[in-house]
C-alpha positions as CSV (number, residue, x, y, z in Angstrom):
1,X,-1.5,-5.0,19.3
2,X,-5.1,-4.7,17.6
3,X,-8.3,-6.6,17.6
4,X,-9.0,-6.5,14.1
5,X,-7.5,-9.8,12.8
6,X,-9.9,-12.3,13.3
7,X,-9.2,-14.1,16.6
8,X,-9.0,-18.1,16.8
9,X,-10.9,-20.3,19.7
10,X,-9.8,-23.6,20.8
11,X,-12.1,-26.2,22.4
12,X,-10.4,-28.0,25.5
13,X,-11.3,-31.8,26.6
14,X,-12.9,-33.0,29.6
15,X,-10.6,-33.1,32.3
16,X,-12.0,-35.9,34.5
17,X,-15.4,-37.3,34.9
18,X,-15.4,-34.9,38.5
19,X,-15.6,-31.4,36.4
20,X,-18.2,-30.1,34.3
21,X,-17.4,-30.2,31.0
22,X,-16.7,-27.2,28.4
23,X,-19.6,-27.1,26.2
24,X,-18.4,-24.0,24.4
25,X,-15.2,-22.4,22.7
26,X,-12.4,-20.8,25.0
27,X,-10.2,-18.1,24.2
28,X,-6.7,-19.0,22.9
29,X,-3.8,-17.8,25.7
30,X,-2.7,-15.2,22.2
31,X,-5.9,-13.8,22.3
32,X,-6.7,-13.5,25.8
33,X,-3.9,-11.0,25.9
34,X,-4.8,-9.3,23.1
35,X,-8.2,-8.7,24.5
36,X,-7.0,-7.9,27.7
37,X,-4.6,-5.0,26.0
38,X,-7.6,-3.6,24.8
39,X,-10.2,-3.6,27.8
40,X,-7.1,-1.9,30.1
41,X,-7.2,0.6,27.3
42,X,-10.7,1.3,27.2
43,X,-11.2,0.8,31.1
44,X,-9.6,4.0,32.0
45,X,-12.8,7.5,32.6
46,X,-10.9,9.6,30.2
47,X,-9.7,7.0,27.1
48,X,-13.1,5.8,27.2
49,X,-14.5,9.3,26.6
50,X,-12.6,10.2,24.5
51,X,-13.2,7.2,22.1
52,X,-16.7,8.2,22.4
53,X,-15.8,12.4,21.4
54,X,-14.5,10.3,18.4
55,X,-17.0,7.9,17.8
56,X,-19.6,11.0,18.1
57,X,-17.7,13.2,15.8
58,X,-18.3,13.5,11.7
59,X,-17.0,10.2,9.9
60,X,-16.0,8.9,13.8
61,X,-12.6,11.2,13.2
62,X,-11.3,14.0,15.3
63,X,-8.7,16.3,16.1
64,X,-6.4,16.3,18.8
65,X,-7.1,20.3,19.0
66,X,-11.0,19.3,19.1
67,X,-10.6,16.9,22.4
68,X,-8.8,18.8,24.5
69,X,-11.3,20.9,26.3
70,X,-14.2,18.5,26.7
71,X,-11.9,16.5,28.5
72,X,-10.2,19.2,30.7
73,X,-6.9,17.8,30.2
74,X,-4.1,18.9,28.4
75,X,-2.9,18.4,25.2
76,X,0.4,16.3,25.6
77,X,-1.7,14.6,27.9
78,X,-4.7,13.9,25.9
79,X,-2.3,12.6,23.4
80,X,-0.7,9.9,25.5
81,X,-4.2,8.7,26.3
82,X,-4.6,8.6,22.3
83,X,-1.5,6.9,21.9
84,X,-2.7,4.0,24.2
85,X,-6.0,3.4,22.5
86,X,-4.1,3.8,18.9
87,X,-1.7,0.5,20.4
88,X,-4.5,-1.3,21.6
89,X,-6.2,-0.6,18.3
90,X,-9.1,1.1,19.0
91,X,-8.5,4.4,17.0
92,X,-6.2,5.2,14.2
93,X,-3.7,8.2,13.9
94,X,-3.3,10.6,11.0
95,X,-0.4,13.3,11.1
96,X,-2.2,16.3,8.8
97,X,0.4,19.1,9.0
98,X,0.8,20.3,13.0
99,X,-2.0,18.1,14.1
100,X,-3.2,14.9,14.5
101,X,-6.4,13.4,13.7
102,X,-7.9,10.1,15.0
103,X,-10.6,7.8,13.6
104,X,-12.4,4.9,15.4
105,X,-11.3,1.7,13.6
106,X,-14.2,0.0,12.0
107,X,-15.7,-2.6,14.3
108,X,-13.1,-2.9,16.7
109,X,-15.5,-2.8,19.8
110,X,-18.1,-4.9,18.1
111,X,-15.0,-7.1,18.0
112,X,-14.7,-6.6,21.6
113,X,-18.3,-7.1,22.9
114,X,-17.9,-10.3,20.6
115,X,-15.8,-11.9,22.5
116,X,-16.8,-11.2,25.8
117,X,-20.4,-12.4,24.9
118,X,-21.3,-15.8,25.5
């Protein structure tokens, strides 16, 4: 699942003269999970460092090989915690020969931060 596509809002009546009413937009049940993919992979110490090794590297694209050690972890290890943020479309994966380089996809945590912001 990624957060790239542009997500939809729905706005919900009133209930009953008792509640207060929704003034604003709500997330739709579709999106709510997508979103929620995405924060669980982004809420773990070491996926959310190593999107920023990426973010901070030349044209926001990395190595596998280049991650390893700032991490301290290993590399089938470091790789799973790719894999995750690949599915929940944070970066992008390019096989180049032996190794694998990953690129931060274009406003996909402004995407984020937008819809967690009121």
């Amino acid at each position: 699942m990624t957060v790239t596509a542009p997500l939809t809002t729905t706005v919900l009546p009133v209930l009953t003269e008792y509640c207060s009413p929704v003034v604003g937009q709500v997330i739709t049940p579709g999106d709510a999970e997508t979103l929620a993919t995405s924060l669980k992979a982004i809420a773990d110490p070491t996926r959310l460092r190593l999107v920023s090794l990426v973010a901070a590297h030349e044209d926001q694209e990395a190595c596998v090989c280049d991650l390893t050690e700032p991490v301290g972890l290993s590399q089938p290890t470091v790789s799973h915690h790719l894999k995750i943020l690949v599915e929940a479309g944070i970066l992008s994966r390019e096989q180049r020969g032996r190794w694998a380089y990953y690129r931060l996809i274009p406003d996909s945590l402004t995407d984020l931060a937008r819809l967690i912001t009121p």
